[in-house]
N, C-alpha and C positions, 0 to 999 in steps of 0.2 A: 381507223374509225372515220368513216367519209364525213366531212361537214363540219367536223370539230377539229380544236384546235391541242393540239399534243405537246405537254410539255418536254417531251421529247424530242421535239422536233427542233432543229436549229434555224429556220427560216420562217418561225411561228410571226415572229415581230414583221416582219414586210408583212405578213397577212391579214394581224392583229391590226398595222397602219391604217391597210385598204381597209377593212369593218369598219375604224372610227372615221375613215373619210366620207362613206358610205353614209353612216351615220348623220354625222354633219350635213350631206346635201341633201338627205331625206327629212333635216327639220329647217330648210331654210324657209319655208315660210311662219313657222313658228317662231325661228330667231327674227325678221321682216316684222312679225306682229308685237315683238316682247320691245324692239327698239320704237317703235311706233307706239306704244303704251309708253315710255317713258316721254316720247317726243309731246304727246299729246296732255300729258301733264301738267308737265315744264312751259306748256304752251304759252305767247307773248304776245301775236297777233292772232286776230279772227281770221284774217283770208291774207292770201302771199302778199295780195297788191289792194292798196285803199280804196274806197272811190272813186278818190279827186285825189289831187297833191294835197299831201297835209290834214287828208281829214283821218277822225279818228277808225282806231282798229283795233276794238277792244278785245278781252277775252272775260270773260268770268269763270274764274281758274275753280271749279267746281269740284272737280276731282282732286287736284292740290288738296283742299279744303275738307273731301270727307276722306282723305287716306290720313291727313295729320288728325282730324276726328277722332277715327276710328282706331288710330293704329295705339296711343297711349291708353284706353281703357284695354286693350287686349293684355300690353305690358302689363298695367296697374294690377287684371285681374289674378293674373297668372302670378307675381313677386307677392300677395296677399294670401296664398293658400301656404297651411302651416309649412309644409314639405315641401321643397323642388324636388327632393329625389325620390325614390324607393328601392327599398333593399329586399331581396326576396333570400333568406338563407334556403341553401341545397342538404344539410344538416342540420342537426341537432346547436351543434356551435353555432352557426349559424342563424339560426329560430332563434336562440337565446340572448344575442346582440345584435339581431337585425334593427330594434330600435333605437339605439346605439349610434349605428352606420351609419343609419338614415341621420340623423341628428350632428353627424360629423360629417356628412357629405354635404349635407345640406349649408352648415355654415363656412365648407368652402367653395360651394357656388354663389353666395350672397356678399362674402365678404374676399375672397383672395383671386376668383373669374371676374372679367368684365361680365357678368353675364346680360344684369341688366341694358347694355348698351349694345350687346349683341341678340338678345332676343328684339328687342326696336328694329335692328337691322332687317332680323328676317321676316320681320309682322309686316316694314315696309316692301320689302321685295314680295312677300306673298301677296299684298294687295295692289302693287304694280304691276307685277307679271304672270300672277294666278299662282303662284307657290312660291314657298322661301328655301332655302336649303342650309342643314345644319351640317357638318362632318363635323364625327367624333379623332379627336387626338389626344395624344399620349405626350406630357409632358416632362421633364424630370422633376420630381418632388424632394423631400428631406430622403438622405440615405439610398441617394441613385435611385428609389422607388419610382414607377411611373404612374402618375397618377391621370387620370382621366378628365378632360375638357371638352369643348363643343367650340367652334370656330363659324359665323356665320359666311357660305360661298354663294356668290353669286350665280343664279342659274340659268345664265346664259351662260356660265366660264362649266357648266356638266352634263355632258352630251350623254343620252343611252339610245337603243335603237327605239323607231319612234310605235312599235308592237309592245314595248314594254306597258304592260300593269300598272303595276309600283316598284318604284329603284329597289327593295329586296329581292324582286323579282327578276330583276335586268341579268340577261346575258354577261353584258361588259356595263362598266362605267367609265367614263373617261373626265377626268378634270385635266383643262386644261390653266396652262400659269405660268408665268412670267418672269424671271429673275435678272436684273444685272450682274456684271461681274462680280462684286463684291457680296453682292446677296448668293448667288452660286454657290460659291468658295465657302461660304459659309453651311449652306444647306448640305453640299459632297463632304465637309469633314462630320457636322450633325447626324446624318443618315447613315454614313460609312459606303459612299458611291464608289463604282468603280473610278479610280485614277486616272488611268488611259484613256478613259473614255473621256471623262471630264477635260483634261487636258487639251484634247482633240475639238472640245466644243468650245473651249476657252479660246483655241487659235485662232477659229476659223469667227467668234464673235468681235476678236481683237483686231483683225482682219476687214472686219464689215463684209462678211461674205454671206450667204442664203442663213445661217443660223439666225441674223438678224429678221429675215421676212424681207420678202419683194413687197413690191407696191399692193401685186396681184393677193399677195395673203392679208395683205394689212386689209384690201377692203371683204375680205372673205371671212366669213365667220371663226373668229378667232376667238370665241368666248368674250368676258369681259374687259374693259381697260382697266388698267394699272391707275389709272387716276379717273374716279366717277365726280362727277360734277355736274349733277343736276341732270339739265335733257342732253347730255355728252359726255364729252372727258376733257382735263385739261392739256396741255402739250406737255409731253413726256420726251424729251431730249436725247434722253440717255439710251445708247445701244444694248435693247434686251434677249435675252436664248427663252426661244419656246419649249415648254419641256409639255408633255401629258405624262400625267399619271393613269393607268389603265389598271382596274382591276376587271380580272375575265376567267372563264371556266374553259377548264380543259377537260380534256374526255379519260385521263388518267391518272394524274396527279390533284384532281378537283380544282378550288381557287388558288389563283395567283393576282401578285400585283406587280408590274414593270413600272420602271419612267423612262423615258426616250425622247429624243427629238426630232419630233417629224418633218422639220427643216433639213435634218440630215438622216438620210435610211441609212446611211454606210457606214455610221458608226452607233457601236454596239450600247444595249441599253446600258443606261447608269447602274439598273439597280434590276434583279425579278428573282422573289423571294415568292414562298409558300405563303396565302391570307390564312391560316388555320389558327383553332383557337388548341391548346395544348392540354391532350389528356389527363385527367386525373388517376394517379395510378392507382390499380386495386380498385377504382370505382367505374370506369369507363373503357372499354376496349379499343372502339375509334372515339376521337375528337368530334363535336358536334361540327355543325355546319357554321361558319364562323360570317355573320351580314354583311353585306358590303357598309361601309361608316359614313355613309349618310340618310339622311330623314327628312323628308318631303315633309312640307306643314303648307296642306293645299287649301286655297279659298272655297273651293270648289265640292262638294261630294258627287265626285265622278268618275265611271272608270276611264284608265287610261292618264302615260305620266304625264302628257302634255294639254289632258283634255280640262283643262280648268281656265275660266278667263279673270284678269283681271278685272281693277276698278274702272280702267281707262278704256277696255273695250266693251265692258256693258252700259257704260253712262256717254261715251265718246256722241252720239245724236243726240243728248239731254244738252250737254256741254253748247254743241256748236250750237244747237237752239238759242240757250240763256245767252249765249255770247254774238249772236246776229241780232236779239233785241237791246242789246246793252250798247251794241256798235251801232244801229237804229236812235236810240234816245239821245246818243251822244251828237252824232251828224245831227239832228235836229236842232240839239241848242247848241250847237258851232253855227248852223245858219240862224238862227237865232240872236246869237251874240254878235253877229256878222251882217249889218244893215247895206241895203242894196242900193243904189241910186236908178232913180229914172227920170228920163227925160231926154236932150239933147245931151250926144257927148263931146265935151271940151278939148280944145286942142291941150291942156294941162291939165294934167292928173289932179285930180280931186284927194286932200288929205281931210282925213275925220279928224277935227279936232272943234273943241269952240270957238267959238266966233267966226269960222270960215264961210264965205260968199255963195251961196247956191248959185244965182247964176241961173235961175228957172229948173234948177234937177228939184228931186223931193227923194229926199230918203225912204226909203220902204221896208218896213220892221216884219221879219219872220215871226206865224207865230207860235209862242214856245209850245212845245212838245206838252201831252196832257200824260196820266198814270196809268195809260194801256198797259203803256210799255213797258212798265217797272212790275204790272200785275202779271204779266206774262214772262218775265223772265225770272220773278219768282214763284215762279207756276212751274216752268220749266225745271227751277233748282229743285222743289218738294218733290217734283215727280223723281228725279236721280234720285233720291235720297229712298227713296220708297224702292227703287231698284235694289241698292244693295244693302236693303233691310235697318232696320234699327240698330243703336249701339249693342244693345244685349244681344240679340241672335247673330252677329258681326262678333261678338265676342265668343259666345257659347261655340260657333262652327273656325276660329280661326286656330287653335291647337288640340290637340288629338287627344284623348286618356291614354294613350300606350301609344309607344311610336316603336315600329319592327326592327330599329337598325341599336336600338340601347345595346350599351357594355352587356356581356352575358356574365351572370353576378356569380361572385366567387366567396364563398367565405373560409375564412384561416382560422385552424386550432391560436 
């Protein structure tokens, strides 16, 4: 099958690589604009360089200020509806304790998930970078049972190709992440990875060899840092293995999911198992089509997965606006506060202080700054705020009623 990729095929993975490398240089200016939305944020100064030595360089951190706005009534609204979840039963049994389900599901996302602290997470990433990203995971429950969670990713660390719709829709998904050794080791015994493989990637990290990342990867889009802190990351010491996780369709075995490390083509995936969800016998002949497990929650109603902007790049000209008058008011009353002498100048410096000798100079008093300034920079801040709407329709458009990638609901006699 020309074009596609065959589970059959044992050189799929080199091929599978080039697509997410492909991938990746086809969003770099999208990754360029999401680290630029955080930078502009976090912003400290108005322009690289001041006036004068020492004079000021403000910022009026505007967008700081409506993403913390914004982002807790979204939370607040969403933890105050009676239900997080919904249960839909596929039978009879099911219909009959779907409210039930609902009512146990729900008290183990309010009380036993962080959820609360991870929906914050992605209300802030969707209003930083124009969408949040959820994956669903499987954790172990009472009685080796797996029960079902949601994990907030960061969406710069989840590449698809940049044609994609909506992530249901995507060809391939690739997460990309991060492990030290000790986190490794732990994740190839959790998952049940290949050994040999693992082994092979443990030497060659123990080593400090390419598993680590050359200089060249580290500035090249590698998803996000292991340590987020603010408009960066903090320093990360420790020698870490790239792994991507890829799920991707083939043209005869349908979905699959691998992990590998693109650092190293030559040693074989960790892991590439079947994405399928498992027939019901007596009810279903094939298995349905099983989502990829993650869920876009876009700022934006737009098609296309990247075609959504954030807070920082629809207000980013409001911003620098408020923030050139605020750094205007302020130079003002620094000259201001900062009296000039005229006159002859002395062979000895002149100190400001009482009682000291003029000597024929005269002081010359700047004068202070009037409430243009202050009318104009909050002129500047109501206009951003009019850009990205009031709290309610900020709220009403930041989570979906149905999201495509939910558990597919099962009910038990």
């Amino acid at each position: 099958m020309d074009g596609e990729l065959l589970a059959t095929d044992t050189a799929r993975f080199a091929t599978l690589k080039k697509l997410v490398d492909i991938d990746l240089a086809d969003r770099r200016e999208w990754f360029g604009r999401a680290e630029r939305n955080r930078t502009e944020r976090f912003k400290r100064t108005n322009t690289k360089k001041p006036v004068y030595e020492g004079a000021p360089n403000l910022v009026d951190p505007i967008i700081d200020d409506l993403v913390r706005e914004l982002k807790q009534p979204c939370v607040t609204l969403l933890w105050q509806a009676p239900r997080l979840a919904q249960f839909i039963g596929l039978d009879e049994t099911g219909v009959a304790n779907a409210e039930t389900a609902e009512a146990a599901f729900d008290f183990h996302l309010r009380h036993t998930c962080k959820t609360r602290s991870r929906i914050s997470q992605i209300v802030d990433d969707e209003l930083t970078f124009g969408f949040g990203l959820a994956k669903l995971v499987e954790v172990a429950g009472r009685g080796s049972l797996e029960v079902p969670e949601f994990v907030p990713v960061s969406p710069l660390s989840v590449c698809v190709p940049t044609a994609t719709g909506e992530v249901a829709a995507a060809e391939r998904v690739c997460q990309m992440m991060r492990y030290t050794a000790s986190e490794f080791r732990r994740a190839v015994t959790a998952n049940g990875w290949d050994a040999a493989a693992a082994a092979a990637l443990l030497k060659a990290l123990a080593e400090k060899k390419s598993a680590t990342g050359t200089p060249a990867d580290i500035a090249a889009d590698r998803g996000e840092a292991r340590a987020r802190y603010r408009d960066g990351a903090l320093p990360d010491s420790h020698p870490t293995l790239n792994l991507w996780e890829v799920f991707y369709e083939t043209g005869d075995l349908g979905r699959r999911v691998c992990v590998l490390c693109p650092d190293m083509p030559e040693v074989a995936p960790l892991s590439d198992r079947p994405w399928t969800w498992v027939a019901r016998v007596g009810v279903e002949k094939e298995p349905p089509v099983r989502p990829w497990p993650f869920v876009q929650f876009r700022n934006e109603d737009s098609a296309g997965y990247y075609n959504t902007r954030g807070l920082p790049e629809i207000i980013e000209v409001d911003q620098k606006e408020a923030s050139t008058y605020r750094t205007t008011r302020a130079i003002a009353i620094d000259f201001a506060g900062k009296p000039f002498l005229q006159g002859q100048k002395r062979s000895t410096p002149f100190r400001f202080r009482a009682g000291e000798f003029l000597d024929g100079m005269e002081i010359v008093w700047a004068k202070n700054p009037g409430v243009d300034h202050v009318y104009q920079q909050d002129y500047s801040r109501n206009l951003a705020m009019k850009r990205v709407g009031s709290p309610p329709r900020a709220r009403s458009r930041a989570w979906p009623a149905r999201s495509s990638a939910r558990p597919r609901p099962r009910s038990t006699p």
